[in-house]
Residue frames as a rotation matrix with the C-alpha (Angstrom) as fourth column:
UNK 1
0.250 0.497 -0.831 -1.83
0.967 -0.088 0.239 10.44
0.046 -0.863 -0.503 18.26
UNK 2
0.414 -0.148 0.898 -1.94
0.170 -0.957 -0.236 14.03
0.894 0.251 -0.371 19.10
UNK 3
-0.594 -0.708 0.382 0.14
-0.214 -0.318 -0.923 15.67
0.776 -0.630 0.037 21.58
UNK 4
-0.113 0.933 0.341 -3.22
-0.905 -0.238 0.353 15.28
0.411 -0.269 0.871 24.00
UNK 5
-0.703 0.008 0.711 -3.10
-0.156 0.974 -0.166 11.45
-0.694 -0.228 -0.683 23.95
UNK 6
0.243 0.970 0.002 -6.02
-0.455 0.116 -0.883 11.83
-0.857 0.214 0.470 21.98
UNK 7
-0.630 -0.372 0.682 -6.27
0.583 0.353 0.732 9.64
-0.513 0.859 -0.006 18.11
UNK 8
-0.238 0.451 -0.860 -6.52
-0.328 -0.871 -0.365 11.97
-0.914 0.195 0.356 15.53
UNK 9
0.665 0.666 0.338 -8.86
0.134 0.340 -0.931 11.01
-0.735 0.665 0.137 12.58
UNK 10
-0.686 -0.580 -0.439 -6.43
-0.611 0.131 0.781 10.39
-0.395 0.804 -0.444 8.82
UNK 11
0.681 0.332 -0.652 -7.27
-0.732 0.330 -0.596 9.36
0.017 0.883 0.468 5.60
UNK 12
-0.319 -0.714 0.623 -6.36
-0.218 0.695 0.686 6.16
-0.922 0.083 -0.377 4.52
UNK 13
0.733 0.681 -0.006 -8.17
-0.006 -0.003 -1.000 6.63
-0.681 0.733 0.001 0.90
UNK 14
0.570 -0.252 -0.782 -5.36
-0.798 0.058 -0.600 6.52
0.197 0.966 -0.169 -1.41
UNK 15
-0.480 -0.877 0.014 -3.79
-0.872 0.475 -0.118 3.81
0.097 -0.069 -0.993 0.15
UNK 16
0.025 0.801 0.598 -6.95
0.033 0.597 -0.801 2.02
-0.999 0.040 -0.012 0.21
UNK 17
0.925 -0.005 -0.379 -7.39
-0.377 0.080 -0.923 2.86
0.035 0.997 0.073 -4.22
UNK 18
-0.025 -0.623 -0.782 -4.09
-0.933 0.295 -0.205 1.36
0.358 0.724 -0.589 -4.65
UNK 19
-0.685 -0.207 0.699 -4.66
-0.510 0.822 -0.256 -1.82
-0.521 -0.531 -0.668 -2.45
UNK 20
0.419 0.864 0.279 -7.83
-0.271 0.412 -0.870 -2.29
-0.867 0.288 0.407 -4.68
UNK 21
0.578 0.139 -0.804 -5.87
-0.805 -0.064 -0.590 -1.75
-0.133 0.988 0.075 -7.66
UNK 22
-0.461 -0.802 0.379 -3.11
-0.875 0.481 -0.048 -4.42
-0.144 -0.354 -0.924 -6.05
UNK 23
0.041 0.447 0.894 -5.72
-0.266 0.867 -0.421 -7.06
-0.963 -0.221 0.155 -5.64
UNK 24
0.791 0.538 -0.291 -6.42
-0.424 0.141 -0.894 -6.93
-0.440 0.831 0.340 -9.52
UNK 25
0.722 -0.675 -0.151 -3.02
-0.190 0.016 -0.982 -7.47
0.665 0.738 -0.117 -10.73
UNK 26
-0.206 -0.930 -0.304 -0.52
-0.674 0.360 -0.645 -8.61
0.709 0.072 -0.701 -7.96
UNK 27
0.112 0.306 -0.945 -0.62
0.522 0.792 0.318 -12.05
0.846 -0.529 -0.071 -5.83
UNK 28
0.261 -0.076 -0.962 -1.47
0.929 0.290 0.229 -11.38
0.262 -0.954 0.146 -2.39
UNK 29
0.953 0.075 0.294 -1.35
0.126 -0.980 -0.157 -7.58
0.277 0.186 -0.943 -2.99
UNK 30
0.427 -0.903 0.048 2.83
-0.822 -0.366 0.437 -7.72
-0.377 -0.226 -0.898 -2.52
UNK 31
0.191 -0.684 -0.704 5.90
0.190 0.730 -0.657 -9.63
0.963 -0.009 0.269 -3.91
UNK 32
-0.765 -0.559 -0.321 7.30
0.117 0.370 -0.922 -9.54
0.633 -0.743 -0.218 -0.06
UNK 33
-0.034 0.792 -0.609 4.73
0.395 0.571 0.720 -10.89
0.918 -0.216 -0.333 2.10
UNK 34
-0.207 0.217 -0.954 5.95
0.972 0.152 -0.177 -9.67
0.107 -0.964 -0.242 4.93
UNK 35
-0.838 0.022 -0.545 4.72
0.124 -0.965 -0.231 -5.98
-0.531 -0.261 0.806 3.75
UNK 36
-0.615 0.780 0.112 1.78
0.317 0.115 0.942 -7.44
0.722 0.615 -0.318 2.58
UNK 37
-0.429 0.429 0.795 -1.47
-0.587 -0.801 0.115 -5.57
0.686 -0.417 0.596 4.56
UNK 38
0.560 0.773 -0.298 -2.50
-0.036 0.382 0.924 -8.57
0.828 -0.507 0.242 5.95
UNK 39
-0.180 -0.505 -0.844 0.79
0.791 0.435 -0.430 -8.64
0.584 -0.745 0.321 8.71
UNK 40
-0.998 -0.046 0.040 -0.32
0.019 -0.861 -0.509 -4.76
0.058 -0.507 0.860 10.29
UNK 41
-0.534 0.753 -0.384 -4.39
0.408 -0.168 -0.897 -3.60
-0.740 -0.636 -0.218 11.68
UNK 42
-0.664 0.137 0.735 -6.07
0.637 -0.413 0.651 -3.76
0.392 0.901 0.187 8.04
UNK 43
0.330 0.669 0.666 -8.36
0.315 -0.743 0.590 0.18
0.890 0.015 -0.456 7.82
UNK 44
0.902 -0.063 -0.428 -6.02
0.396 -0.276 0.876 1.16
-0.174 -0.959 -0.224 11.09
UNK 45
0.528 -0.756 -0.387 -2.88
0.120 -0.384 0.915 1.25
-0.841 -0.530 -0.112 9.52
UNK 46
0.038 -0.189 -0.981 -0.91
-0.748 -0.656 0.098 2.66
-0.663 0.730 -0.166 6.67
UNK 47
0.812 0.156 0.562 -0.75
0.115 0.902 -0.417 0.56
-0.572 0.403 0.714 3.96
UNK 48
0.606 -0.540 0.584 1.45
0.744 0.127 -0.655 1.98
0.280 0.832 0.479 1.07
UNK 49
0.272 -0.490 -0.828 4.78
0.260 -0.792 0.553 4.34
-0.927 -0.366 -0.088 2.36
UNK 50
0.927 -0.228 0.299 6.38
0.162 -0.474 -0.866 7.03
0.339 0.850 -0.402 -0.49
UNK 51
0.351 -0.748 0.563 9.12
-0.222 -0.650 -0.726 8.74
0.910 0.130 -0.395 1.44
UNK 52
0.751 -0.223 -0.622 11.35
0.531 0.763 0.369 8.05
0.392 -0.607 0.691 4.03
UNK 53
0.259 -0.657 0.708 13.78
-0.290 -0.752 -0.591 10.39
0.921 -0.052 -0.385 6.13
UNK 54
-0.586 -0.567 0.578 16.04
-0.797 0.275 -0.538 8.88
0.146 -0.776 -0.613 9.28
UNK 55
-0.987 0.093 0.134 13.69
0.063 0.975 -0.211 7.07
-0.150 -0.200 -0.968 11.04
UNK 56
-0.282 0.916 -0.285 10.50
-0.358 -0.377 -0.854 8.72
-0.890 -0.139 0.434 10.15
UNK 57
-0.827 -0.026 0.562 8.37
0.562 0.008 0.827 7.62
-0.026 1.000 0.008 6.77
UNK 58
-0.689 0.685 -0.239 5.06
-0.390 -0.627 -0.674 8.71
-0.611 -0.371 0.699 5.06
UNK 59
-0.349 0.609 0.712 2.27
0.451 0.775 -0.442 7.11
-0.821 0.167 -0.545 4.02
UNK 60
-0.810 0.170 0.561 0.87
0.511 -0.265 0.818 7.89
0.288 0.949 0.128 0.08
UNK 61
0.417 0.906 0.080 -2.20
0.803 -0.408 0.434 9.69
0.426 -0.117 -0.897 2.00
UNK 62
0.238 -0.516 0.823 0.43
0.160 -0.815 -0.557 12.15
0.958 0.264 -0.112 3.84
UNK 63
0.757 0.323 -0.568 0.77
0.124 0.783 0.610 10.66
0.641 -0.532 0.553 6.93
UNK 64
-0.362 -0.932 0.017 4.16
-0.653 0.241 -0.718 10.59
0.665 -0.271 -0.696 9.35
UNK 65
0.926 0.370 -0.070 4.96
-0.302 0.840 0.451 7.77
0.226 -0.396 0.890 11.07
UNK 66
-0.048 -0.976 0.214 8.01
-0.929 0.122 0.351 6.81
-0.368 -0.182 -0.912 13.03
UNK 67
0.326 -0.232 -0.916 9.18
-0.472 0.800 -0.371 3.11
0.819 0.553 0.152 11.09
UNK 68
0.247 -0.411 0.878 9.51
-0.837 0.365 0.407 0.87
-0.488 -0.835 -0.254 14.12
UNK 69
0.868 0.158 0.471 9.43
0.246 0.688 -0.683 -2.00
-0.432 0.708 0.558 11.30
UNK 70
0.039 -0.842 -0.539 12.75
-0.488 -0.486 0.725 -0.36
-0.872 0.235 -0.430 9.89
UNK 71
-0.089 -0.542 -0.836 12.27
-0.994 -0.010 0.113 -1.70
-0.070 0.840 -0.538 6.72
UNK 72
0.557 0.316 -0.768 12.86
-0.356 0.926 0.122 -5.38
0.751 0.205 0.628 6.34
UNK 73
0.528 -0.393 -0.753 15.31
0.797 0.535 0.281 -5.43
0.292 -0.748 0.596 9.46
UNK 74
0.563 -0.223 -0.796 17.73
0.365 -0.797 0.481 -2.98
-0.741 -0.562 -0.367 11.03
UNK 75
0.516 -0.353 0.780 18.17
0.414 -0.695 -0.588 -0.02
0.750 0.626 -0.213 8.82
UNK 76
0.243 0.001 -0.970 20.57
0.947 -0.215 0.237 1.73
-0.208 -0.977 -0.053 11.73
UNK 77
-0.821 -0.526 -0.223 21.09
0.515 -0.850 0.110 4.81
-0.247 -0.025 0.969 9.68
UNK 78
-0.168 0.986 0.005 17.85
0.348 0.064 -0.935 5.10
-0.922 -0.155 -0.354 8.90
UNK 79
0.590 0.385 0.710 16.17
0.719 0.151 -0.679 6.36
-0.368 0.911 -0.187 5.24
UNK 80
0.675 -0.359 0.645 18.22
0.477 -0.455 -0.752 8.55
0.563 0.815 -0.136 2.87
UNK 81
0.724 -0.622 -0.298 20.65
0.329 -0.069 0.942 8.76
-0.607 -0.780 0.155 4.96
UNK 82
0.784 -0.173 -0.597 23.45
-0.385 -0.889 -0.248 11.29
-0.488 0.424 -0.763 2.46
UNK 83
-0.328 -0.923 -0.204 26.85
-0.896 0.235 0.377 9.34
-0.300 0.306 -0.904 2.18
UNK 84
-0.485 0.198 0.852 24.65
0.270 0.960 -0.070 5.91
-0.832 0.196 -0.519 1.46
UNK 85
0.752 0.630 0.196 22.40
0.297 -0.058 -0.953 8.31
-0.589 0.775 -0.231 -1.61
UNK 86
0.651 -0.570 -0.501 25.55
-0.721 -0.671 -0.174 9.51
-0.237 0.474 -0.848 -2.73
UNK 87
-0.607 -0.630 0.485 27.04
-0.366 0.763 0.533 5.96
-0.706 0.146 -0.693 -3.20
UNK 88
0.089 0.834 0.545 23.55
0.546 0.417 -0.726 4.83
-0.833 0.362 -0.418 -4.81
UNK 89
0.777 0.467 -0.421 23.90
0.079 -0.737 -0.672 7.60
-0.624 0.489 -0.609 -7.29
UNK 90
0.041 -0.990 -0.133 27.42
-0.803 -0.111 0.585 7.27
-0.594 0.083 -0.800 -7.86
UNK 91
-0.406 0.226 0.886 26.46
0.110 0.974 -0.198 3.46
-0.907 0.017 -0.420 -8.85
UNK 92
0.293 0.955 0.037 23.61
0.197 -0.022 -0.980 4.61
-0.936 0.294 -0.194 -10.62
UNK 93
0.600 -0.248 -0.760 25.57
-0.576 -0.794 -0.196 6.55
-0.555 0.555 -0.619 -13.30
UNK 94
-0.608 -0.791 0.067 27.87
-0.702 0.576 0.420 3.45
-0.371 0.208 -0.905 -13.87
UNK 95
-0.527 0.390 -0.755 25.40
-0.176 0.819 0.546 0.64
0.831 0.421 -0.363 -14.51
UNK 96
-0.190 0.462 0.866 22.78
-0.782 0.463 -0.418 -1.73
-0.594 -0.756 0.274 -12.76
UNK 97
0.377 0.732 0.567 21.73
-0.340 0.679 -0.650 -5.09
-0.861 0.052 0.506 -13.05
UNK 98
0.145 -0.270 -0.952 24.54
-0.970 -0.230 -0.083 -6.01
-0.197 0.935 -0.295 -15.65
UNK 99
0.760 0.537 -0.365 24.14
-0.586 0.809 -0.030 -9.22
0.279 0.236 0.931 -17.30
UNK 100
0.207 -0.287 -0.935 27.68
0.331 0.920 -0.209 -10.43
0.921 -0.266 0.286 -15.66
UNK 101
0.457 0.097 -0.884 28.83
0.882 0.082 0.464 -10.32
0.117 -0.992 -0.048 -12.06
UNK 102
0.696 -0.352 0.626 29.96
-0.324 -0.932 -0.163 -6.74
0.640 -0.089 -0.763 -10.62
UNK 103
-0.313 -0.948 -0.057 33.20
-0.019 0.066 -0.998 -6.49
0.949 -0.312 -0.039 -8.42
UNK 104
0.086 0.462 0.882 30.73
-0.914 -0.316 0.255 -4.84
0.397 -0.828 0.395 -5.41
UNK 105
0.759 0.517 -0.396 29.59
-0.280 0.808 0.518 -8.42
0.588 -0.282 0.758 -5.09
UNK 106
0.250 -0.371 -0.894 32.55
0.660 0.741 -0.123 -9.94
0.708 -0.559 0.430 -3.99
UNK 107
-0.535 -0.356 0.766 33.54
-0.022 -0.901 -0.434 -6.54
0.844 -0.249 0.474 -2.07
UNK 108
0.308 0.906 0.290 30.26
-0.657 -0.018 0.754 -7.00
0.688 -0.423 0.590 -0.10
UNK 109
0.874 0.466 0.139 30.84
-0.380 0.475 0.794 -9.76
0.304 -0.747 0.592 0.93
UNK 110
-0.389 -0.821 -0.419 34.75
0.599 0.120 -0.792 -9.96
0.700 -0.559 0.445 2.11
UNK 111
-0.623 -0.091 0.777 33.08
-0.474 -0.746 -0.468 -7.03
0.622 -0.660 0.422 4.27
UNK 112
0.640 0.755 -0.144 30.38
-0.608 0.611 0.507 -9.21
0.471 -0.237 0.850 5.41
């Protein structure tokens, strides 16, 4: 919406070419239903986000959009949030996804 009240006209054309190309090649255009286009106002509302800052994201057509959806549940620091990419990165350099368990794991979840 514009400052006006008024709805201002957006592309939704590349997020529309990659939902076609989704249909061709992944079930239900998503692996996590519940960000699949059918759960949001399909040709009303974004479809595919890129980028993400606090609580704002943007849509692959160039969009903002505040993220009342946070994600898959409450993000409370919201996207790239500095001391949480600087752990990720820190991580990153060390390994992912090694083939036996990592310490984090149990870390996690004594904090948990």
């Amino acid at each position: 919406m514009s400052k006006s009240g008024l709805v201002m006209e957006r592309s939704l054309e590349r997020s529309q070419s990659l939902l076609r190309r989704a249909e061709r090649v992944i079930p239900c255009q998503t692996q996590c239903l519940s960000k699949g286009p059918t759960q949001l106002v399909q040709g009303g509302a974004p479809v595919y986000l890129e980028a993400g800052r606090g609580s704002h994201v943007w849509d692959v057509d160039g969009a903002e959009y505040i993220d009342y959806m946070s994600g898959l549940g409450p993000i409370i620091l919201g996207y790239n949030f500095p001391a949480v990419n600087d752990a990720i990165t820190e991580q990153l350099h060390r390994a992912t996804t090694l083939s036996l368990m990592h310490p984090l794991e149990v870390e996690m979840a004594e904090l948990l």
